[in-house]
C-alpha positions in Angstrom: 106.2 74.7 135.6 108.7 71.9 137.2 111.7 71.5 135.6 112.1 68.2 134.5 115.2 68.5 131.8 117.0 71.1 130.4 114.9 71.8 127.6 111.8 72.4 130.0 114.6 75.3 131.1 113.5 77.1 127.6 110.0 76.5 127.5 109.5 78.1 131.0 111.3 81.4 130.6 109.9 81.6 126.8 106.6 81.2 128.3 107.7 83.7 131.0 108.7 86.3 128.7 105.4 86.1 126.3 103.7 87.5 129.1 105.6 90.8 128.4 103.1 93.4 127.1 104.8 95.6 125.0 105.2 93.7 121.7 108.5 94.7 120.5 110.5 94.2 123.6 108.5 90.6 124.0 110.2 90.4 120.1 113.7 91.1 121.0 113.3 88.9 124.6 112.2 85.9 122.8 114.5 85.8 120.6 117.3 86.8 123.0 116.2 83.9 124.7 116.1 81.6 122.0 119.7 82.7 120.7 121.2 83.1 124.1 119.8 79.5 124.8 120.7 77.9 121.8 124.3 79.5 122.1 125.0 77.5 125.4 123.7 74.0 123.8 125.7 74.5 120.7 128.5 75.3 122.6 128.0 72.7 125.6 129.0 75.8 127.9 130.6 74.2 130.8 130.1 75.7 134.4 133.9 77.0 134.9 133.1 78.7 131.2 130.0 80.3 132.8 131.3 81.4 135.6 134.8 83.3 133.4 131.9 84.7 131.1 130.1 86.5 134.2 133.6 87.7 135.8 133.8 89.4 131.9 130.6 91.3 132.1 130.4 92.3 135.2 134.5 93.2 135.1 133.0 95.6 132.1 130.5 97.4 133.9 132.6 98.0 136.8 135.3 99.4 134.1 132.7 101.8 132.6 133.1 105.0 134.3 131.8 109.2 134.0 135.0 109.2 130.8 135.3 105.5 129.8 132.8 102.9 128.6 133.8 99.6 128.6 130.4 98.1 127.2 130.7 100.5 124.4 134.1 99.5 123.6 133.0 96.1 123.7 130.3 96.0 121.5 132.4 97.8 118.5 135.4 95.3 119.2 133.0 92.6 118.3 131.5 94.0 115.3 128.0 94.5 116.9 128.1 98.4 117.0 129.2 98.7 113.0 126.7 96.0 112.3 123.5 98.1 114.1 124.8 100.8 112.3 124.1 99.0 108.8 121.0 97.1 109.3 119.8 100.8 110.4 120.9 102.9 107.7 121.3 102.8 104.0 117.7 101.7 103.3 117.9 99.2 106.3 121.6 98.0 104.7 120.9 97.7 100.9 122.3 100.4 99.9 125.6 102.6 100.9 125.7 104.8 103.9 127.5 107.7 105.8 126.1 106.6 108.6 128.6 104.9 111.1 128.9 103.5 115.1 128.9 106.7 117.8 131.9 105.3 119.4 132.4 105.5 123.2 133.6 109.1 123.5 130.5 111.6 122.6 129.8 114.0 124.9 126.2 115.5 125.0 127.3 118.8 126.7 129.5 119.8 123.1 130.0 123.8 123.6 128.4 126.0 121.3 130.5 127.2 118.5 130.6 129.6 115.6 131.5 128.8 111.8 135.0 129.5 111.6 135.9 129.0 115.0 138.8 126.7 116.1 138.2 123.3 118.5 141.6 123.7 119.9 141.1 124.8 123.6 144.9 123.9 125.1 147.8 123.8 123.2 147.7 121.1 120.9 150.9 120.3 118.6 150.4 118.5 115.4 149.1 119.7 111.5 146.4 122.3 111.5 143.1 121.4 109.6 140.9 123.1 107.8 136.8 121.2 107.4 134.4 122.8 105.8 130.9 120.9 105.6 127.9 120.8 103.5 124.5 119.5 104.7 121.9 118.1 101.4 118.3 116.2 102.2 117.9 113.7 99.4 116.8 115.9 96.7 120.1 118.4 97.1 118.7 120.8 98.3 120.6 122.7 101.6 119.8 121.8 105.1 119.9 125.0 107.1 119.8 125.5 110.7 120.8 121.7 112.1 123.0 121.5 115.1 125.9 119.4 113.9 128.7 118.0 117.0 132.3 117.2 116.1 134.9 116.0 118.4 138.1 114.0 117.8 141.0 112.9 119.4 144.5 114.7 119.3 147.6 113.9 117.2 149.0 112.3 120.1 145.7 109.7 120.0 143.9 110.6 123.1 140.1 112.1 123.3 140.5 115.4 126.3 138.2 113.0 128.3 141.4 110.4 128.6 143.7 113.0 128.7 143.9 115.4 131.7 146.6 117.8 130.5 143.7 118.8 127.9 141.9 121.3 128.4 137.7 120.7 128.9 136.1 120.1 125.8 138.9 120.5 123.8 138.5 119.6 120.0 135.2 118.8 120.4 132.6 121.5 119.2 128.5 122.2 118.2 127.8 124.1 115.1 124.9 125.2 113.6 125.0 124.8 109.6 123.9 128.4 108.0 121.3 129.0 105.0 123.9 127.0 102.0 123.8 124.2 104.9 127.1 124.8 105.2 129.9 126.0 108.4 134.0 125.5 108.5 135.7 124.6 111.6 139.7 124.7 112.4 141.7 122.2 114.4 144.2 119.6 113.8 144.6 116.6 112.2 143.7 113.3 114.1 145.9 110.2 115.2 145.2 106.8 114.8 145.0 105.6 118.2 145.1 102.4 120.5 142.0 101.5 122.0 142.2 101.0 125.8 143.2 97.5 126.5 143.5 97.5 130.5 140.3 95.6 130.9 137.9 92.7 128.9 138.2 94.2 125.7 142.1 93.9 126.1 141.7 89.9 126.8 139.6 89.9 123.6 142.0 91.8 121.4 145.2 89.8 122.4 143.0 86.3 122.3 142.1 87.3 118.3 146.1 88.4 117.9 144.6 92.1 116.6 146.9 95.4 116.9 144.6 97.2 119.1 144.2 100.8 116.9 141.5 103.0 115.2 142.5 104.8 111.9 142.8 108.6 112.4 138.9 110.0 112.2 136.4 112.8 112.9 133.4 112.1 114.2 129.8 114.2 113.5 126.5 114.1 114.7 124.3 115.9 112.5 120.6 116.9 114.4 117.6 118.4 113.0 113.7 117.7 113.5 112.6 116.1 110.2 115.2 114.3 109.5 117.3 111.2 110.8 120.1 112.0 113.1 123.4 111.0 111.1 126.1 110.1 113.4 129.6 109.8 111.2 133.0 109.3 110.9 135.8 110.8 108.6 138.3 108.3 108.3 142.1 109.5 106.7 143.1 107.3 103.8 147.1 108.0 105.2 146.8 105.9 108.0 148.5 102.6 108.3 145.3 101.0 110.2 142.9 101.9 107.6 142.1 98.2 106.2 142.3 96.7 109.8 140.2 98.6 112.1 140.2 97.3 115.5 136.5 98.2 115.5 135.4 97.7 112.3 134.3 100.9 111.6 135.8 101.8 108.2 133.8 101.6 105.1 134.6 103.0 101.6 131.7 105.6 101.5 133.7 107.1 104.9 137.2 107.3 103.8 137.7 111.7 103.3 139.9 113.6 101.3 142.3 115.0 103.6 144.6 117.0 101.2 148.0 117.7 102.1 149.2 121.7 102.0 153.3 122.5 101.9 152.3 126.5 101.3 151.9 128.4 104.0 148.0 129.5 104.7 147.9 133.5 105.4 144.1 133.8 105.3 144.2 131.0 108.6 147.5 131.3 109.9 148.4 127.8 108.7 152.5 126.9 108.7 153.0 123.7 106.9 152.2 120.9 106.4 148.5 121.7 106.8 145.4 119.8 105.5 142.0 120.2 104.5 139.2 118.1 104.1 135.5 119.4 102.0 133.1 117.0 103.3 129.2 116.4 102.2 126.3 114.7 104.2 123.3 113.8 102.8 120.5 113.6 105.5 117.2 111.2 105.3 114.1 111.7 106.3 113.3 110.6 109.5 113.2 110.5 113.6 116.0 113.6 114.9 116.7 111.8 118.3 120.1 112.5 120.0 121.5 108.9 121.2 122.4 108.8 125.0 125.8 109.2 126.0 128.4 106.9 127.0 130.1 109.3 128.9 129.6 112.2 130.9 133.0 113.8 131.7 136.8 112.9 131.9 139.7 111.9 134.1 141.6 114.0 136.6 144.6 114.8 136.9 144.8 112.1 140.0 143.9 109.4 137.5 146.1 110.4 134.9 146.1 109.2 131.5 
C-alpha cells in the first residue's frame, strides 16, 4: 500500500506480518509490532532518539563475544530475563518457583564429574563448600539418573570465562544424580560480584543510579527426558546485595541455607570457616530441552580480565 500517514505505517507491516505462516511466530510479530509501534507514538520518539537507540543495540551485539554476552546482560538488567522466567514456571507464575533466569555465563561443554568430586581446577582462595543435592518429581519420590550442571563464580567475583588466570572450566561441573536422586559436590563459597559495566548495560545502570552487583549464587541446570529442565540459582542470605539485585534475580523460594562451620572438617579436609548448603529441587513434568548458550569459551590471557 502507499503510505499516506503514519498510521498507514502500521497497517502495512501488520498486514505484512499476517502473511507469516507459522501461527505462533505471526502471534509474537504482531504483537511486537503493535507494542514496538505503539511505544514510539506514546513516546513521540524523536529521530536523534532513534538514531542513540540503534547505536545501543547494535553497540551490544558487537560487545557480545565467544565469553561475554551483552544481549544477555541486557535483558536481566531490565527485568525481562527474571520476568520469562515466571510467566514460564510455577504453574505459568501463580504459584512459587525454583526456577530462575540462566544468566549469561553457562557453558554447554560442563566437564563430566563424579559425586564427591571438587569444581576447583586452579587454585582458588576463599571458604570451602560443601553441596549436597536432592532431586524429587512432584509426588517425592527420587529422580535418578538426570544430568545436573553447576558453575559459579569465585570468591574474588569473576566466572573462569572472565578470568584468565583460571584454569578451564574451573568451578563449573556436570553431575549425574544417583538412585536417592541425590550427589555432593566441593568448592568454595561464591562472591557477590559487579556485573560488567564497559558497554550499554553500564550507561543503563549509571542512568537508573543502581550499584552494579549480583548477590553471591550457584547456578544449576537440572536435565532429564520427562521432565522440565530446571535452571536455578542459590542465592546466600549473607550478602549485602541480596534485596537489590542488579538483575532482579532474587526471590524468597531461592535464598539457601549456607551454614557457617568454625570446626575443622577431617572427613573433607575443610580448615575454617567452611560452609555447607543441603539443597532440594523439585522437578515438573515436562519438555527436558537444554537452552542454547550464551557463550562458548573465555578470555585470553591477551585480553585480560
Amino acid at each position: 500500500m502507499i503510505i499516506e500517514n503514519q498510521a498507514d505505517v502500521t497497517e502495512a507491516v501488520e498486514a505484512a506480518v499476517s502473511r507469516v505462516e507459522d501461527e505462533r511466530l505471526r502471534e509474537i510479530l504482531l504483537a511486537l509490532v503493535r507494542h514496538l509501534h505503539g511505544f514510539v507514538r506514546e513516546t513521540r520518539l524523536t529521530e536523534r532518539e532513534f538514531g542513540e537507540a540503534v547505536r545501543v543495540i547494535a553497540t551490544m551485539g558487537q560487545k557480545t563475544t565467544a565469553s561475554h554476552n551483552e544481549v544477555m546482560l541486557m535483558a536481566g538488567s531490565l527485568g525481562v530475563s527474571p520476568l520469562v522466567c515466571l510467566l514460564n514456571n510455577g504453574n505459568h507464575g501463580q504459584t512459587e518457583t525454583q526456577a530462575n533466569m540462566l544468566g549469561p555465563f553457562w557453558r554447554d561443554d560442563q566437564p563430566p564429574c563424579a559425586s564427591g568430586d571438587s569444581l576447583v581446577r586452579s587454585p582458588t582462595p576463599g571458604p570451602e563448600l560443601l553441596v549436597r543435592v536432592s532431586l524429587e518429581d512432584a509426588g517425592g519420590k527420587p529422580v535418578a539418573g538426570a544430568e545436573i550442571d553447576v558453575w559459579h563464580s569465585s570468591p574474588e567475583g569473576l566466572y573462569e570465562n572472565q578470568d584468565a588466570t583460571q584454569a578451564e572450566m574451573n568451578l563449573r561441573g556436570r553431575f549425574v544424580s544417583d538412585g536417592a536422586g541425590k550427589f555432593h559436590f566441593l568448592s568454595v563459597k561464591p562472591a557477590g560480584y559487579p556485573i560488567p559495566v564497559d558497554g550499554p548495560v553500564g550507561e543503563l545502570v549509571r542512568a537508573t543510579r543502581r550499584h552494579n552487583f549480583r548477590p553471591a549464587h550457584l547456578h544449576f541446570m537440572v536435565f532429564k527426558p520427562g521432565f522440565k529442565t530446571l535452571i536455578s540459582q542459590v542465592y546466600s542470605p549473607d550478602d549485602p546485595h541480596i534485596d537489590s539485585d542488579v538483575q532482579f534475580g532474587v526471590t524468597r523460594a531461592l535464598i539457601g541455607n549456607y551454614i557457617r562451620h568454625d570446626e575443622a572438617s577431617d572427613e573433607f579436609g575443610f580448615a575454617t570457616p567452611w560452609f555447607s548448603l543441603d539443597q532440594r529441587f523439585v522437578l515438573e513434568a515436562g519438555e527436558a530441552r537444554r537452552p542454547p548458550a550464551p557463550i562458548r569459551g573465555k578470555v585470553s590471557s591477551a585480553d585480560g580480565r
